[in-house]
PDB file of N, CA, C and O in Angstrom:
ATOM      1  N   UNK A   1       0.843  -1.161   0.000  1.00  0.00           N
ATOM      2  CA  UNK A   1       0.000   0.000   0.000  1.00  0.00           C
ATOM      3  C   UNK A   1       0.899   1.238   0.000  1.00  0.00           C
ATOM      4  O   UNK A   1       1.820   1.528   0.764  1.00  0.00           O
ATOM      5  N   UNK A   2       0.387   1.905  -1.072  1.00  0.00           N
ATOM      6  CA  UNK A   2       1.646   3.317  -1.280  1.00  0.00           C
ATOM      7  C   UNK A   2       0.694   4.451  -0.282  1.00  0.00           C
ATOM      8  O   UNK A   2      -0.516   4.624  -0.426  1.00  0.00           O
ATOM      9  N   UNK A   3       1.559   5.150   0.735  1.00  0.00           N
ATOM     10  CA  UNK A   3       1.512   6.124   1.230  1.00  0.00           C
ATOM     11  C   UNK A   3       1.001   7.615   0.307  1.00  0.00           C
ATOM     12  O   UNK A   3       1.845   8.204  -0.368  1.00  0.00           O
ATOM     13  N   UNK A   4       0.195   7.897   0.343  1.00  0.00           N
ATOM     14  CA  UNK A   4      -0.232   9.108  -0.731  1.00  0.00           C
ATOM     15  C   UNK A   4      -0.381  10.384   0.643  1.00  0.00           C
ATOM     16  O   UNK A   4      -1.014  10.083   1.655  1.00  0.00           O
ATOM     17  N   UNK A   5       0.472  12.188   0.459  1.00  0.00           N
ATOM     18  CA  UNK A   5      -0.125  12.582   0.997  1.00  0.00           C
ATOM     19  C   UNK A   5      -1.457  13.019   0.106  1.00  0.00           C
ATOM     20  O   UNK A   5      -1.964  12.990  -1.016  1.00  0.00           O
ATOM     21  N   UNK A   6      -1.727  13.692   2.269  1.00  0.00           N
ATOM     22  CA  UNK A   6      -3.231  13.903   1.982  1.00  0.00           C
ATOM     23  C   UNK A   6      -3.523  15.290   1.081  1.00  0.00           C
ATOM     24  O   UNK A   6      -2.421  15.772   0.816  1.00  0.00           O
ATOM     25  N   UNK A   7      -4.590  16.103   0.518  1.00  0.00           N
ATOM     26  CA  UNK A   7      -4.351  17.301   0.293  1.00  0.00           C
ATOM     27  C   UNK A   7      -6.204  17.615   0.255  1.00  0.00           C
ATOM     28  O   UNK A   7      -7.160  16.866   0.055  1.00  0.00           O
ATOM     29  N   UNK A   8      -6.044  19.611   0.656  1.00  0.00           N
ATOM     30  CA  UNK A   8      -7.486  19.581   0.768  1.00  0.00           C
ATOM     31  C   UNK A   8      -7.538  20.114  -0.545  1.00  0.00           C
ATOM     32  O   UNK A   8      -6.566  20.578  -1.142  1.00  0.00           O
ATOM     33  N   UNK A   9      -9.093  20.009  -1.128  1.00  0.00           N
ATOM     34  CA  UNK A   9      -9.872  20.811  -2.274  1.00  0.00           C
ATOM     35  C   UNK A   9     -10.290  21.874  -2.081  1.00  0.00           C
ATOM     36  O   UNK A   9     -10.948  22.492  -2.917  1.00  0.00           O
ATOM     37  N   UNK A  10      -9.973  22.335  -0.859  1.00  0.00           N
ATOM     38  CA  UNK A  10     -10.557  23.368  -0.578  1.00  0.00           C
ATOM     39  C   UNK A  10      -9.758  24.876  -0.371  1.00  0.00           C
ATOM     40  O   UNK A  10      -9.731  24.905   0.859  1.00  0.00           O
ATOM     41  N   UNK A  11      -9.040  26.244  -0.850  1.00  0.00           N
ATOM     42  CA  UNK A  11      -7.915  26.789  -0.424  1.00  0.00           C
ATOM     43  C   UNK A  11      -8.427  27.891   0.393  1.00  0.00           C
ATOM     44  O   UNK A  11      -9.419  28.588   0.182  1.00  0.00           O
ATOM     45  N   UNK A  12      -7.429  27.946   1.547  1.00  0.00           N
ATOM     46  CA  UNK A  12      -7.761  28.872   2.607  1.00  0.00           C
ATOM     47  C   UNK A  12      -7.989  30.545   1.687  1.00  0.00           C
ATOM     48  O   UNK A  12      -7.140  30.998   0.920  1.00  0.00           O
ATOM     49  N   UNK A  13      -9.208  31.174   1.987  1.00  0.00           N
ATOM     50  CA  UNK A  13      -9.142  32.678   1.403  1.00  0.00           C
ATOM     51  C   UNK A  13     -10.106  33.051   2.080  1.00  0.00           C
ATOM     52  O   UNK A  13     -11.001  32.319   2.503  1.00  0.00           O
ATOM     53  N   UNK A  14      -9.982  34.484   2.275  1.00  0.00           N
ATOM     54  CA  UNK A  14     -10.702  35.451   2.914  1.00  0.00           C
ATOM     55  C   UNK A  14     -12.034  35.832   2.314  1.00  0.00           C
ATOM     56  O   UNK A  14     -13.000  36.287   2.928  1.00  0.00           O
ATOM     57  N   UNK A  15     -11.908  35.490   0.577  1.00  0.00           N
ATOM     58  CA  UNK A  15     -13.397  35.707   0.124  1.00  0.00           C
ATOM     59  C   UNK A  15     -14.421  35.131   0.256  1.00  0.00           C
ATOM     60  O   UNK A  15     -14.499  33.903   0.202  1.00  0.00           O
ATOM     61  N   UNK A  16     -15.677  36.125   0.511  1.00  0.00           N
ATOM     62  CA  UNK A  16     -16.637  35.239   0.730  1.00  0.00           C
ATOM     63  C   UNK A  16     -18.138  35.535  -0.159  1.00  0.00           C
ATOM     64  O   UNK A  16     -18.213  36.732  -0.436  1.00  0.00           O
ATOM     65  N   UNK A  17     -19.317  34.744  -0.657  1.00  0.00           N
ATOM     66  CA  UNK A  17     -20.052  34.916  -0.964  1.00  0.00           C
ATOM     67  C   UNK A  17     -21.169  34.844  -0.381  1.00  0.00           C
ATOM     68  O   UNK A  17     -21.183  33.910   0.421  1.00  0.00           O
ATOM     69  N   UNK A  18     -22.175  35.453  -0.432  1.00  0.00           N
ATOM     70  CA  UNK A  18     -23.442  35.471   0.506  1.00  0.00           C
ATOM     71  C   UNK A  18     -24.758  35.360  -0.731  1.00  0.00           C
ATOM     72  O   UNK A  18     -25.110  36.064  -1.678  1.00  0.00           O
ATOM     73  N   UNK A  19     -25.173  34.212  -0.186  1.00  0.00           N
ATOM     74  CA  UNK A  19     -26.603  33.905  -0.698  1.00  0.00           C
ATOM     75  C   UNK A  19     -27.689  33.946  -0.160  1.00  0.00           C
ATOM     76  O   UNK A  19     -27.801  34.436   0.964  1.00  0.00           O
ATOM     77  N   UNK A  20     -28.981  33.329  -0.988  1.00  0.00           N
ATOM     78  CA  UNK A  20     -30.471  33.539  -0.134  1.00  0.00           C
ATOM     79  C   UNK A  20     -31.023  32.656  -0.944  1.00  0.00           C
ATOM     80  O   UNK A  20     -30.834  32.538  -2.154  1.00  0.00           O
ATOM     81  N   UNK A  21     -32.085  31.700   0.124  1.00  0.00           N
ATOM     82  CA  UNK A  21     -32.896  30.682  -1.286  1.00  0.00           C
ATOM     83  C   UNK A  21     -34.627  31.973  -1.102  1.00  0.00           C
ATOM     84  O   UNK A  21     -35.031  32.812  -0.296  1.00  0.00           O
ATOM     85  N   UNK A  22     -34.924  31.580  -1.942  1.00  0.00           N
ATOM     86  CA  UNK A  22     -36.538  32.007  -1.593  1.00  0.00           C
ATOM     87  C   UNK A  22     -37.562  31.478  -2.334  1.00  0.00           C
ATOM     88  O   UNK A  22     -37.280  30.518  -3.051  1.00  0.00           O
ATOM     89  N   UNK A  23     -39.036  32.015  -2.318  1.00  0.00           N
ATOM     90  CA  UNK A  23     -39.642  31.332  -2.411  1.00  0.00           C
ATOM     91  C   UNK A  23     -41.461  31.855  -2.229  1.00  0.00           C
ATOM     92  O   UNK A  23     -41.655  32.713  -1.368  1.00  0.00           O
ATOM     93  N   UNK A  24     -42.241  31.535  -2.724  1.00  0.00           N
ATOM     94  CA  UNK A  24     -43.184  32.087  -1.976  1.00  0.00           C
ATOM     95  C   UNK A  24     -44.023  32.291  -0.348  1.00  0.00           C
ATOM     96  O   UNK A  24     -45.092  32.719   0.088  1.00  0.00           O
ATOM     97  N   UNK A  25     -42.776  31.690   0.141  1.00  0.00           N
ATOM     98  CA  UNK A  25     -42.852  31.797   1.782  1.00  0.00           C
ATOM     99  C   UNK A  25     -42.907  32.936   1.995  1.00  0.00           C
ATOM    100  O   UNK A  25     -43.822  33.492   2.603  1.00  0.00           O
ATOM    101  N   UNK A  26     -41.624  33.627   1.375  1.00  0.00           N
ATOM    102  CA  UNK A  26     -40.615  35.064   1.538  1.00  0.00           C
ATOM    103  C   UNK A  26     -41.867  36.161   0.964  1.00  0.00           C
ATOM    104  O   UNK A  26     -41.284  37.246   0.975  1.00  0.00           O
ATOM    105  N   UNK A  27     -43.156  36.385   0.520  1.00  0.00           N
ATOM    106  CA  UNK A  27     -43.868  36.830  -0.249  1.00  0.00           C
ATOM    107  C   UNK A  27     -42.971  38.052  -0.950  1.00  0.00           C
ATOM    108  O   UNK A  27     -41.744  37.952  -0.971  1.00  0.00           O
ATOM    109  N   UNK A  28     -43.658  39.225  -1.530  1.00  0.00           N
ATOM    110  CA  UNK A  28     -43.074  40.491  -2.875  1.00  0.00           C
ATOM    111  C   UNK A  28     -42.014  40.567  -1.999  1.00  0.00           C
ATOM    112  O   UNK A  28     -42.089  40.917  -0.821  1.00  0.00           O
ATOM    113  N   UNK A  29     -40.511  40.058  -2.911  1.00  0.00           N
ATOM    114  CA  UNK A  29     -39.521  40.536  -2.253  1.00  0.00           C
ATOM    115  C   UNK A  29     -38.526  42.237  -3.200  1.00  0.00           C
ATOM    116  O   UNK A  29     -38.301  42.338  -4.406  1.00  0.00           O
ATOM    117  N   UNK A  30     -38.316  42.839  -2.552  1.00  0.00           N
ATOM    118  CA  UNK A  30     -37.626  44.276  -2.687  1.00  0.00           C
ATOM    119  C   UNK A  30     -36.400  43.811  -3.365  1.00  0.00           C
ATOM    120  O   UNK A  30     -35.433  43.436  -2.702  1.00  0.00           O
ATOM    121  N   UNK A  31     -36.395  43.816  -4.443  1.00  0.00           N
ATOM    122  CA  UNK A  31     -34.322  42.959  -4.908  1.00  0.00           C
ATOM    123  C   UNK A  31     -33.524  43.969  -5.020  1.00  0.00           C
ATOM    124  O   UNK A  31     -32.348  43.705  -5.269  1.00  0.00           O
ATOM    125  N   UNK A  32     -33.898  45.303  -4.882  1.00  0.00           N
ATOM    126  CA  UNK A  32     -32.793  46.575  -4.646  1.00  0.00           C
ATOM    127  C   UNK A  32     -32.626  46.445  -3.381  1.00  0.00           C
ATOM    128  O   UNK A  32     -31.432  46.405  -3.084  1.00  0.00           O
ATOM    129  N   UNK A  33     -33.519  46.341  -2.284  1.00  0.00           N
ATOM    130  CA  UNK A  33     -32.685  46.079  -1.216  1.00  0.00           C
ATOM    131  C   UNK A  33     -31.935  44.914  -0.796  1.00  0.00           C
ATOM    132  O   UNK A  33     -31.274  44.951   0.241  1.00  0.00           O
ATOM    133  N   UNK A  34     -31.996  43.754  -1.619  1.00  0.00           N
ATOM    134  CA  UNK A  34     -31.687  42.429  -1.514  1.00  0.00           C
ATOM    135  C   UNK A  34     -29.887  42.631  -1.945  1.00  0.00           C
ATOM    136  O   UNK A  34     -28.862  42.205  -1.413  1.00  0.00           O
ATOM    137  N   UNK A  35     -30.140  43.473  -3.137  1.00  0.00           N
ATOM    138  CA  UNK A  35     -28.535  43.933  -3.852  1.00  0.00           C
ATOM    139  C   UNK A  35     -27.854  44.602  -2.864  1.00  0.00           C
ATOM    140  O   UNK A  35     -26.725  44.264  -2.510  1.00  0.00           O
ATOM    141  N   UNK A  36     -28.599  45.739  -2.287  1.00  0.00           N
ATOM    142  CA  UNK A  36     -27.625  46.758  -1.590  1.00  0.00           C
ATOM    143  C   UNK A  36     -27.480  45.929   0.098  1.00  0.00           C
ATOM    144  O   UNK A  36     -26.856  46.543   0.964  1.00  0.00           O
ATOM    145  N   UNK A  37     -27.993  44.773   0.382  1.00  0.00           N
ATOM    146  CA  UNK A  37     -27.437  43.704   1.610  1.00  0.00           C
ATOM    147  C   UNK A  37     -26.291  43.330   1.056  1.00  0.00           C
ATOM    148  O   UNK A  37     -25.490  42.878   1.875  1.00  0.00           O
ATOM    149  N   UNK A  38     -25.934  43.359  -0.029  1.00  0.00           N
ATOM    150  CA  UNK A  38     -24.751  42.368  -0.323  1.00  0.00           C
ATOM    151  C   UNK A  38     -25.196  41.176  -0.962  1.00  0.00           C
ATOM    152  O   UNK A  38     -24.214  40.458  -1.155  1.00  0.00           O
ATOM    153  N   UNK A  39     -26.063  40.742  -1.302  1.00  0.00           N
ATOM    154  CA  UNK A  39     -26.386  39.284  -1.831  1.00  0.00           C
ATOM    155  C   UNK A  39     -25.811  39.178  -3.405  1.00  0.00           C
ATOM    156  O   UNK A  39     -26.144  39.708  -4.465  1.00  0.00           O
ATOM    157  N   UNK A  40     -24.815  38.254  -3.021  1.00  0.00           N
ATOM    158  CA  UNK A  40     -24.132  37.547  -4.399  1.00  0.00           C
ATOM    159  C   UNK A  40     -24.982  36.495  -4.819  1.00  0.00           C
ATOM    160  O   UNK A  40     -24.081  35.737  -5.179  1.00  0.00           O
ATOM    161  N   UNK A  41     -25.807  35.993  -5.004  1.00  0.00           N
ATOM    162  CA  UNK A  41     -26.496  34.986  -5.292  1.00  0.00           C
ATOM    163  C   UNK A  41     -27.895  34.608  -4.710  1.00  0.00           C
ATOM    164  O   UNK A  41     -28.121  34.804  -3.516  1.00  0.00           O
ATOM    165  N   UNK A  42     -28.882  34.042  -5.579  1.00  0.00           N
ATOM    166  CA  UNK A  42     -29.909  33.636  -4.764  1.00  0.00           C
ATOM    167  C   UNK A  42     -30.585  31.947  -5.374  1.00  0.00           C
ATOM    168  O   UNK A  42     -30.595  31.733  -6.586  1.00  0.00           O
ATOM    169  N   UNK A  43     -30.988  31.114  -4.602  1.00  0.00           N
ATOM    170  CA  UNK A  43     -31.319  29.857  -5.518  1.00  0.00           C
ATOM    171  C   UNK A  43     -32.642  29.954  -5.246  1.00  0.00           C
ATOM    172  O   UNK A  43     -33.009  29.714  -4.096  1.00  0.00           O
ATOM    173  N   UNK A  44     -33.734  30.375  -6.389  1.00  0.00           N
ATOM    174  CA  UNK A  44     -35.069  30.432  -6.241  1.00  0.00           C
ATOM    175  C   UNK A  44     -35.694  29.357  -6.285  1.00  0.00           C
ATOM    176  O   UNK A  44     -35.212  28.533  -7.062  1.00  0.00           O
ATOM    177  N   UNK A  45     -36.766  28.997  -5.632  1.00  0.00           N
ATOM    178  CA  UNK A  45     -37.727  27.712  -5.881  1.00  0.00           C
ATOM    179  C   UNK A  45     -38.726  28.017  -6.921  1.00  0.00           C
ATOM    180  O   UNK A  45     -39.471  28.996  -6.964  1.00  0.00           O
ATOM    181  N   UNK A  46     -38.637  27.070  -7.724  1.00  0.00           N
ATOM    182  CA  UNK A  46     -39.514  26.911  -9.057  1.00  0.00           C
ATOM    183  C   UNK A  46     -40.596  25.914  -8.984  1.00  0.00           C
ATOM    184  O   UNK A  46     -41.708  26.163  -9.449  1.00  0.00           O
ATOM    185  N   UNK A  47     -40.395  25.128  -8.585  1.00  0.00           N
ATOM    186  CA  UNK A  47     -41.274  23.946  -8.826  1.00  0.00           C
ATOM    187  C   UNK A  47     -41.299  22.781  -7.458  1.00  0.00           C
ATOM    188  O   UNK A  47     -40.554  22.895  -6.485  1.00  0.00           O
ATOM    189  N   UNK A  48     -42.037  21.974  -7.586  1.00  0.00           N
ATOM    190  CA  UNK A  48     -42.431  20.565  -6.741  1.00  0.00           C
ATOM    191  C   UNK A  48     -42.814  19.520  -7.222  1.00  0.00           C
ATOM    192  O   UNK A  48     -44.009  19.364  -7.470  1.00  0.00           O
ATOM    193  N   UNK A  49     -41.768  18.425  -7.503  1.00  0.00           N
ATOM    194  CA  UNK A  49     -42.400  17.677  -8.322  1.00  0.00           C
ATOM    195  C   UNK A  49     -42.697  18.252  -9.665  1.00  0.00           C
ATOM    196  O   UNK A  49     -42.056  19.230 -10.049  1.00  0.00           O
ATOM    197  N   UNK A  50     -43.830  17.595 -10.569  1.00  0.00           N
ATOM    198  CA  UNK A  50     -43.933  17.625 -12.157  1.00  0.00           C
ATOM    199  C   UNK A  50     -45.255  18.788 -12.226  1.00  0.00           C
ATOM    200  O   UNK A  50     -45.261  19.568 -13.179  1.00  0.00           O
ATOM    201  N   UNK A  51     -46.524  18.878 -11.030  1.00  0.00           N
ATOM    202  CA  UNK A  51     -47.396  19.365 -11.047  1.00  0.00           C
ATOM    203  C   UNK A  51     -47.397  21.191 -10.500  1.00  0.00           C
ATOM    204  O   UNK A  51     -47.688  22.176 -11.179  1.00  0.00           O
ATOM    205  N   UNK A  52     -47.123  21.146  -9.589  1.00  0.00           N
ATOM    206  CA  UNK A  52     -46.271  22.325  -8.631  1.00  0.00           C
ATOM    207  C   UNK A  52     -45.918  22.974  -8.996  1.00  0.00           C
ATOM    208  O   UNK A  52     -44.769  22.583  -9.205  1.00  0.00           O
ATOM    209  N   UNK A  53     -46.059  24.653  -9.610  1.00  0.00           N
ATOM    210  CA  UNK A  53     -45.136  25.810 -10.065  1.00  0.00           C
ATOM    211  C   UNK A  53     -45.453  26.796  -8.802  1.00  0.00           C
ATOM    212  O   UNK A  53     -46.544  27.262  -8.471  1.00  0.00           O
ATOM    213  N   UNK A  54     -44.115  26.983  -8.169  1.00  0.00           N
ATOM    214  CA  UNK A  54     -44.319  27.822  -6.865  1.00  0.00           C
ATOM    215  C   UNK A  54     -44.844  29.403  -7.650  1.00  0.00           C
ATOM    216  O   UNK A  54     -44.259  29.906  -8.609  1.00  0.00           O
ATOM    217  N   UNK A  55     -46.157  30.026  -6.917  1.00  0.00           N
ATOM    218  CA  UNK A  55     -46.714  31.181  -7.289  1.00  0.00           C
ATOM    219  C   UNK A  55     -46.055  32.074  -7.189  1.00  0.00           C
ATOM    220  O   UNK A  55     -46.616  33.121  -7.511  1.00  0.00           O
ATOM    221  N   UNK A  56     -44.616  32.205  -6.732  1.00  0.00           N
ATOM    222  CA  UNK A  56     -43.905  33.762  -6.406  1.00  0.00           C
ATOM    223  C   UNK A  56     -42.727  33.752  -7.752  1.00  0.00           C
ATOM    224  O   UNK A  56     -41.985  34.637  -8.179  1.00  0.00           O
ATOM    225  N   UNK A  57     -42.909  32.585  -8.095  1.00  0.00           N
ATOM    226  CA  UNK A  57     -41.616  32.170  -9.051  1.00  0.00           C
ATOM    227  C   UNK A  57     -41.206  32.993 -10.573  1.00  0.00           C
ATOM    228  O   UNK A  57     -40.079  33.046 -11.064  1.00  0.00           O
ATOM    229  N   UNK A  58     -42.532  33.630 -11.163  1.00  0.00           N
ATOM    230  CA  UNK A  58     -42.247  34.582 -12.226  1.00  0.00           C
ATOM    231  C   UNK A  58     -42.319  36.079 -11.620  1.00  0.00           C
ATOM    232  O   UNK A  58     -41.909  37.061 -12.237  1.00  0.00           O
ATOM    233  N   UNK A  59     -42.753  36.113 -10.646  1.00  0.00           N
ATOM    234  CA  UNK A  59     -42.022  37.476  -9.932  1.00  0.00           C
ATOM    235  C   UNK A  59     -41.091  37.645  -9.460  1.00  0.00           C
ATOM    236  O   UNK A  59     -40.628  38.759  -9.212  1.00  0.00           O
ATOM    237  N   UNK A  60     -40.602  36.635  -9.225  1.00  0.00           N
ATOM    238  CA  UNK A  60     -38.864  36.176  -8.793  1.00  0.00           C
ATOM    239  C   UNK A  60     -37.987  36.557  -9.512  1.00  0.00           C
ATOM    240  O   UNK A  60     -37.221  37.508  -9.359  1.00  0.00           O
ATOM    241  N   UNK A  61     -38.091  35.590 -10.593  1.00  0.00           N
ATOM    242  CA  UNK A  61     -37.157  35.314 -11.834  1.00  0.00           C
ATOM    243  C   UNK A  61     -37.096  36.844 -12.800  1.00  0.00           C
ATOM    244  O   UNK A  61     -36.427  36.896 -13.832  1.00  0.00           O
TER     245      UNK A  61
END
């Protein structure tokens, strides 16, 4: 058995990104104030299953 070192995938850095999921939980959300929080990203909910189109989802998008 050959000795392999170990190594991470991961590299130490100070940057960071800030996200948000949402959804029609979250009801009319403000996305100028969503921008000026800082939000780099958001993963919206679209769907459930094949039948399911979440109602906030083309006001979202």
């Amino acid at each position: 058995m050959s000795k392999k070192k170990k190594s991470s995938a991961l590299a130490a850095t100070s940057d960071r990104l800030f996200g948000i999921d949402v959804s029609h939980h979250q009801g009319a959300i403000d996305w100028a104030k969503v921008k000026a929080a800082g939000v780099n990203y958001c993963f919206m909910k679209a769907s459930e299953g094949s039948t399911y189109k979440d109602s906030r989802f083309d006001f979202n998008w």
